[in-house]
C-alpha positions in Angstrom: -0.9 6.0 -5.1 -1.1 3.7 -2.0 1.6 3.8 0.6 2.3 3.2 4.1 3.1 5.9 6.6 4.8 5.6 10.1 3.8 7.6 13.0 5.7 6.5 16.3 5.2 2.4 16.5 2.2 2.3 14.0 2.0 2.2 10.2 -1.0 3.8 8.2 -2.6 3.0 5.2 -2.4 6.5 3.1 -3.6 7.7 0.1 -1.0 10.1 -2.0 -2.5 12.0 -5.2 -1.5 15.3 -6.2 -3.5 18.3 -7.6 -3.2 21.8 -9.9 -4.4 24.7 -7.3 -5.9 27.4 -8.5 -8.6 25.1 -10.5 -12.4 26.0 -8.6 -14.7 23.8 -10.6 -12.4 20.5 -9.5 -13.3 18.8 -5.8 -11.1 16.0 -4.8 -12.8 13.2 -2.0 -10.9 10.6 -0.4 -13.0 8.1 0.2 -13.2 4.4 2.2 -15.5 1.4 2.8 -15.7 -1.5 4.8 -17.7 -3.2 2.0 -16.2 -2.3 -1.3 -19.5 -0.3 -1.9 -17.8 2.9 -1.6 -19.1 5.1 1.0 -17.6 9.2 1.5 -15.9 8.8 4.9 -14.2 12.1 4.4 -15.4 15.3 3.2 -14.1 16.7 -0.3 -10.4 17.9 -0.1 -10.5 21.7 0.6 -8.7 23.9 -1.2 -5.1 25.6 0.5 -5.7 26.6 4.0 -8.3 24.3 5.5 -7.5 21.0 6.6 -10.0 18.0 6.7 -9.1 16.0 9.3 -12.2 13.5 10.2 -12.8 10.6 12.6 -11.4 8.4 9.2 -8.7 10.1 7.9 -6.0 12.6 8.6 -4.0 15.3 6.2 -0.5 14.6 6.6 1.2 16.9 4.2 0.3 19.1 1.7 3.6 20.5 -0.5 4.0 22.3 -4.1 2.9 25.5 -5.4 1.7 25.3 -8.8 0.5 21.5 -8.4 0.1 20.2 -4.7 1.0 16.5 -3.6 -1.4 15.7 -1.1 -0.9 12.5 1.8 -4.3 11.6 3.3 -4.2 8.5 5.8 -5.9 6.4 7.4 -6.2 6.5 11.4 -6.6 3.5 12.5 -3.2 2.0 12.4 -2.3 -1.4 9.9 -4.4 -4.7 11.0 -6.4 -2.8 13.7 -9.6 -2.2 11.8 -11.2 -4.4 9.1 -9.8 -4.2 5.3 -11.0 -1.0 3.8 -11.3 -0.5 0.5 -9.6 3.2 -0.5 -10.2 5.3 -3.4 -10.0 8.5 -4.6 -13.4 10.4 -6.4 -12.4 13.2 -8.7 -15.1 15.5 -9.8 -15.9 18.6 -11.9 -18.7 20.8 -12.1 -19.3 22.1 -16.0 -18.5 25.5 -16.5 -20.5 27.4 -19.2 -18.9 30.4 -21.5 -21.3 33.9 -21.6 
């Protein structure tokens, strides 16, 4: 989900998506593009503990125990940067039974 955060006299474009913890074979990437060929800006969305904060994007919050809501925005403030595309890539690696 899309949303807008404040943060003093600016508003941020942010990305809010929640995921189960505990699950290893599961990488979440927040991505955005200036040119709607989407283009990784941020790194994958590590798991509790570590927070990706990049020249792009910030981690506002992360909150929940069993499944986490995550807030991810932008930093360049509303109508200072060109319109970005934003999307969130969900991947899974296969995971085979002995």
């Amino acid at each position: 989900m899309l949303s807008i955060q404040t943060n003093g006299n600016a508003n941020y474009l942010a990305l809010i998506f929640k995921r189960r913890l505990g699950v290893s074979n599961v990488t979440h990437t927040v991505q955005l593009s200036d040119d709607c060929l989407i283009g990784c800006l941020a790194p994958p969305i590590p798991q509790p503990g570590n927070v990706p904060n990049t020249p792009a994007t910030t981690e506002v919050s992360r909150t929940g125990t069993n499944t986490e809501t995550i807030v991810v925005r932008e930093n360049s403030p509303l109508g200072s940067a060109p319109q970005r595309v934003h999307a969130l890539r969900i991947s899974s690696t296969l995971t085979t039974a002995s």
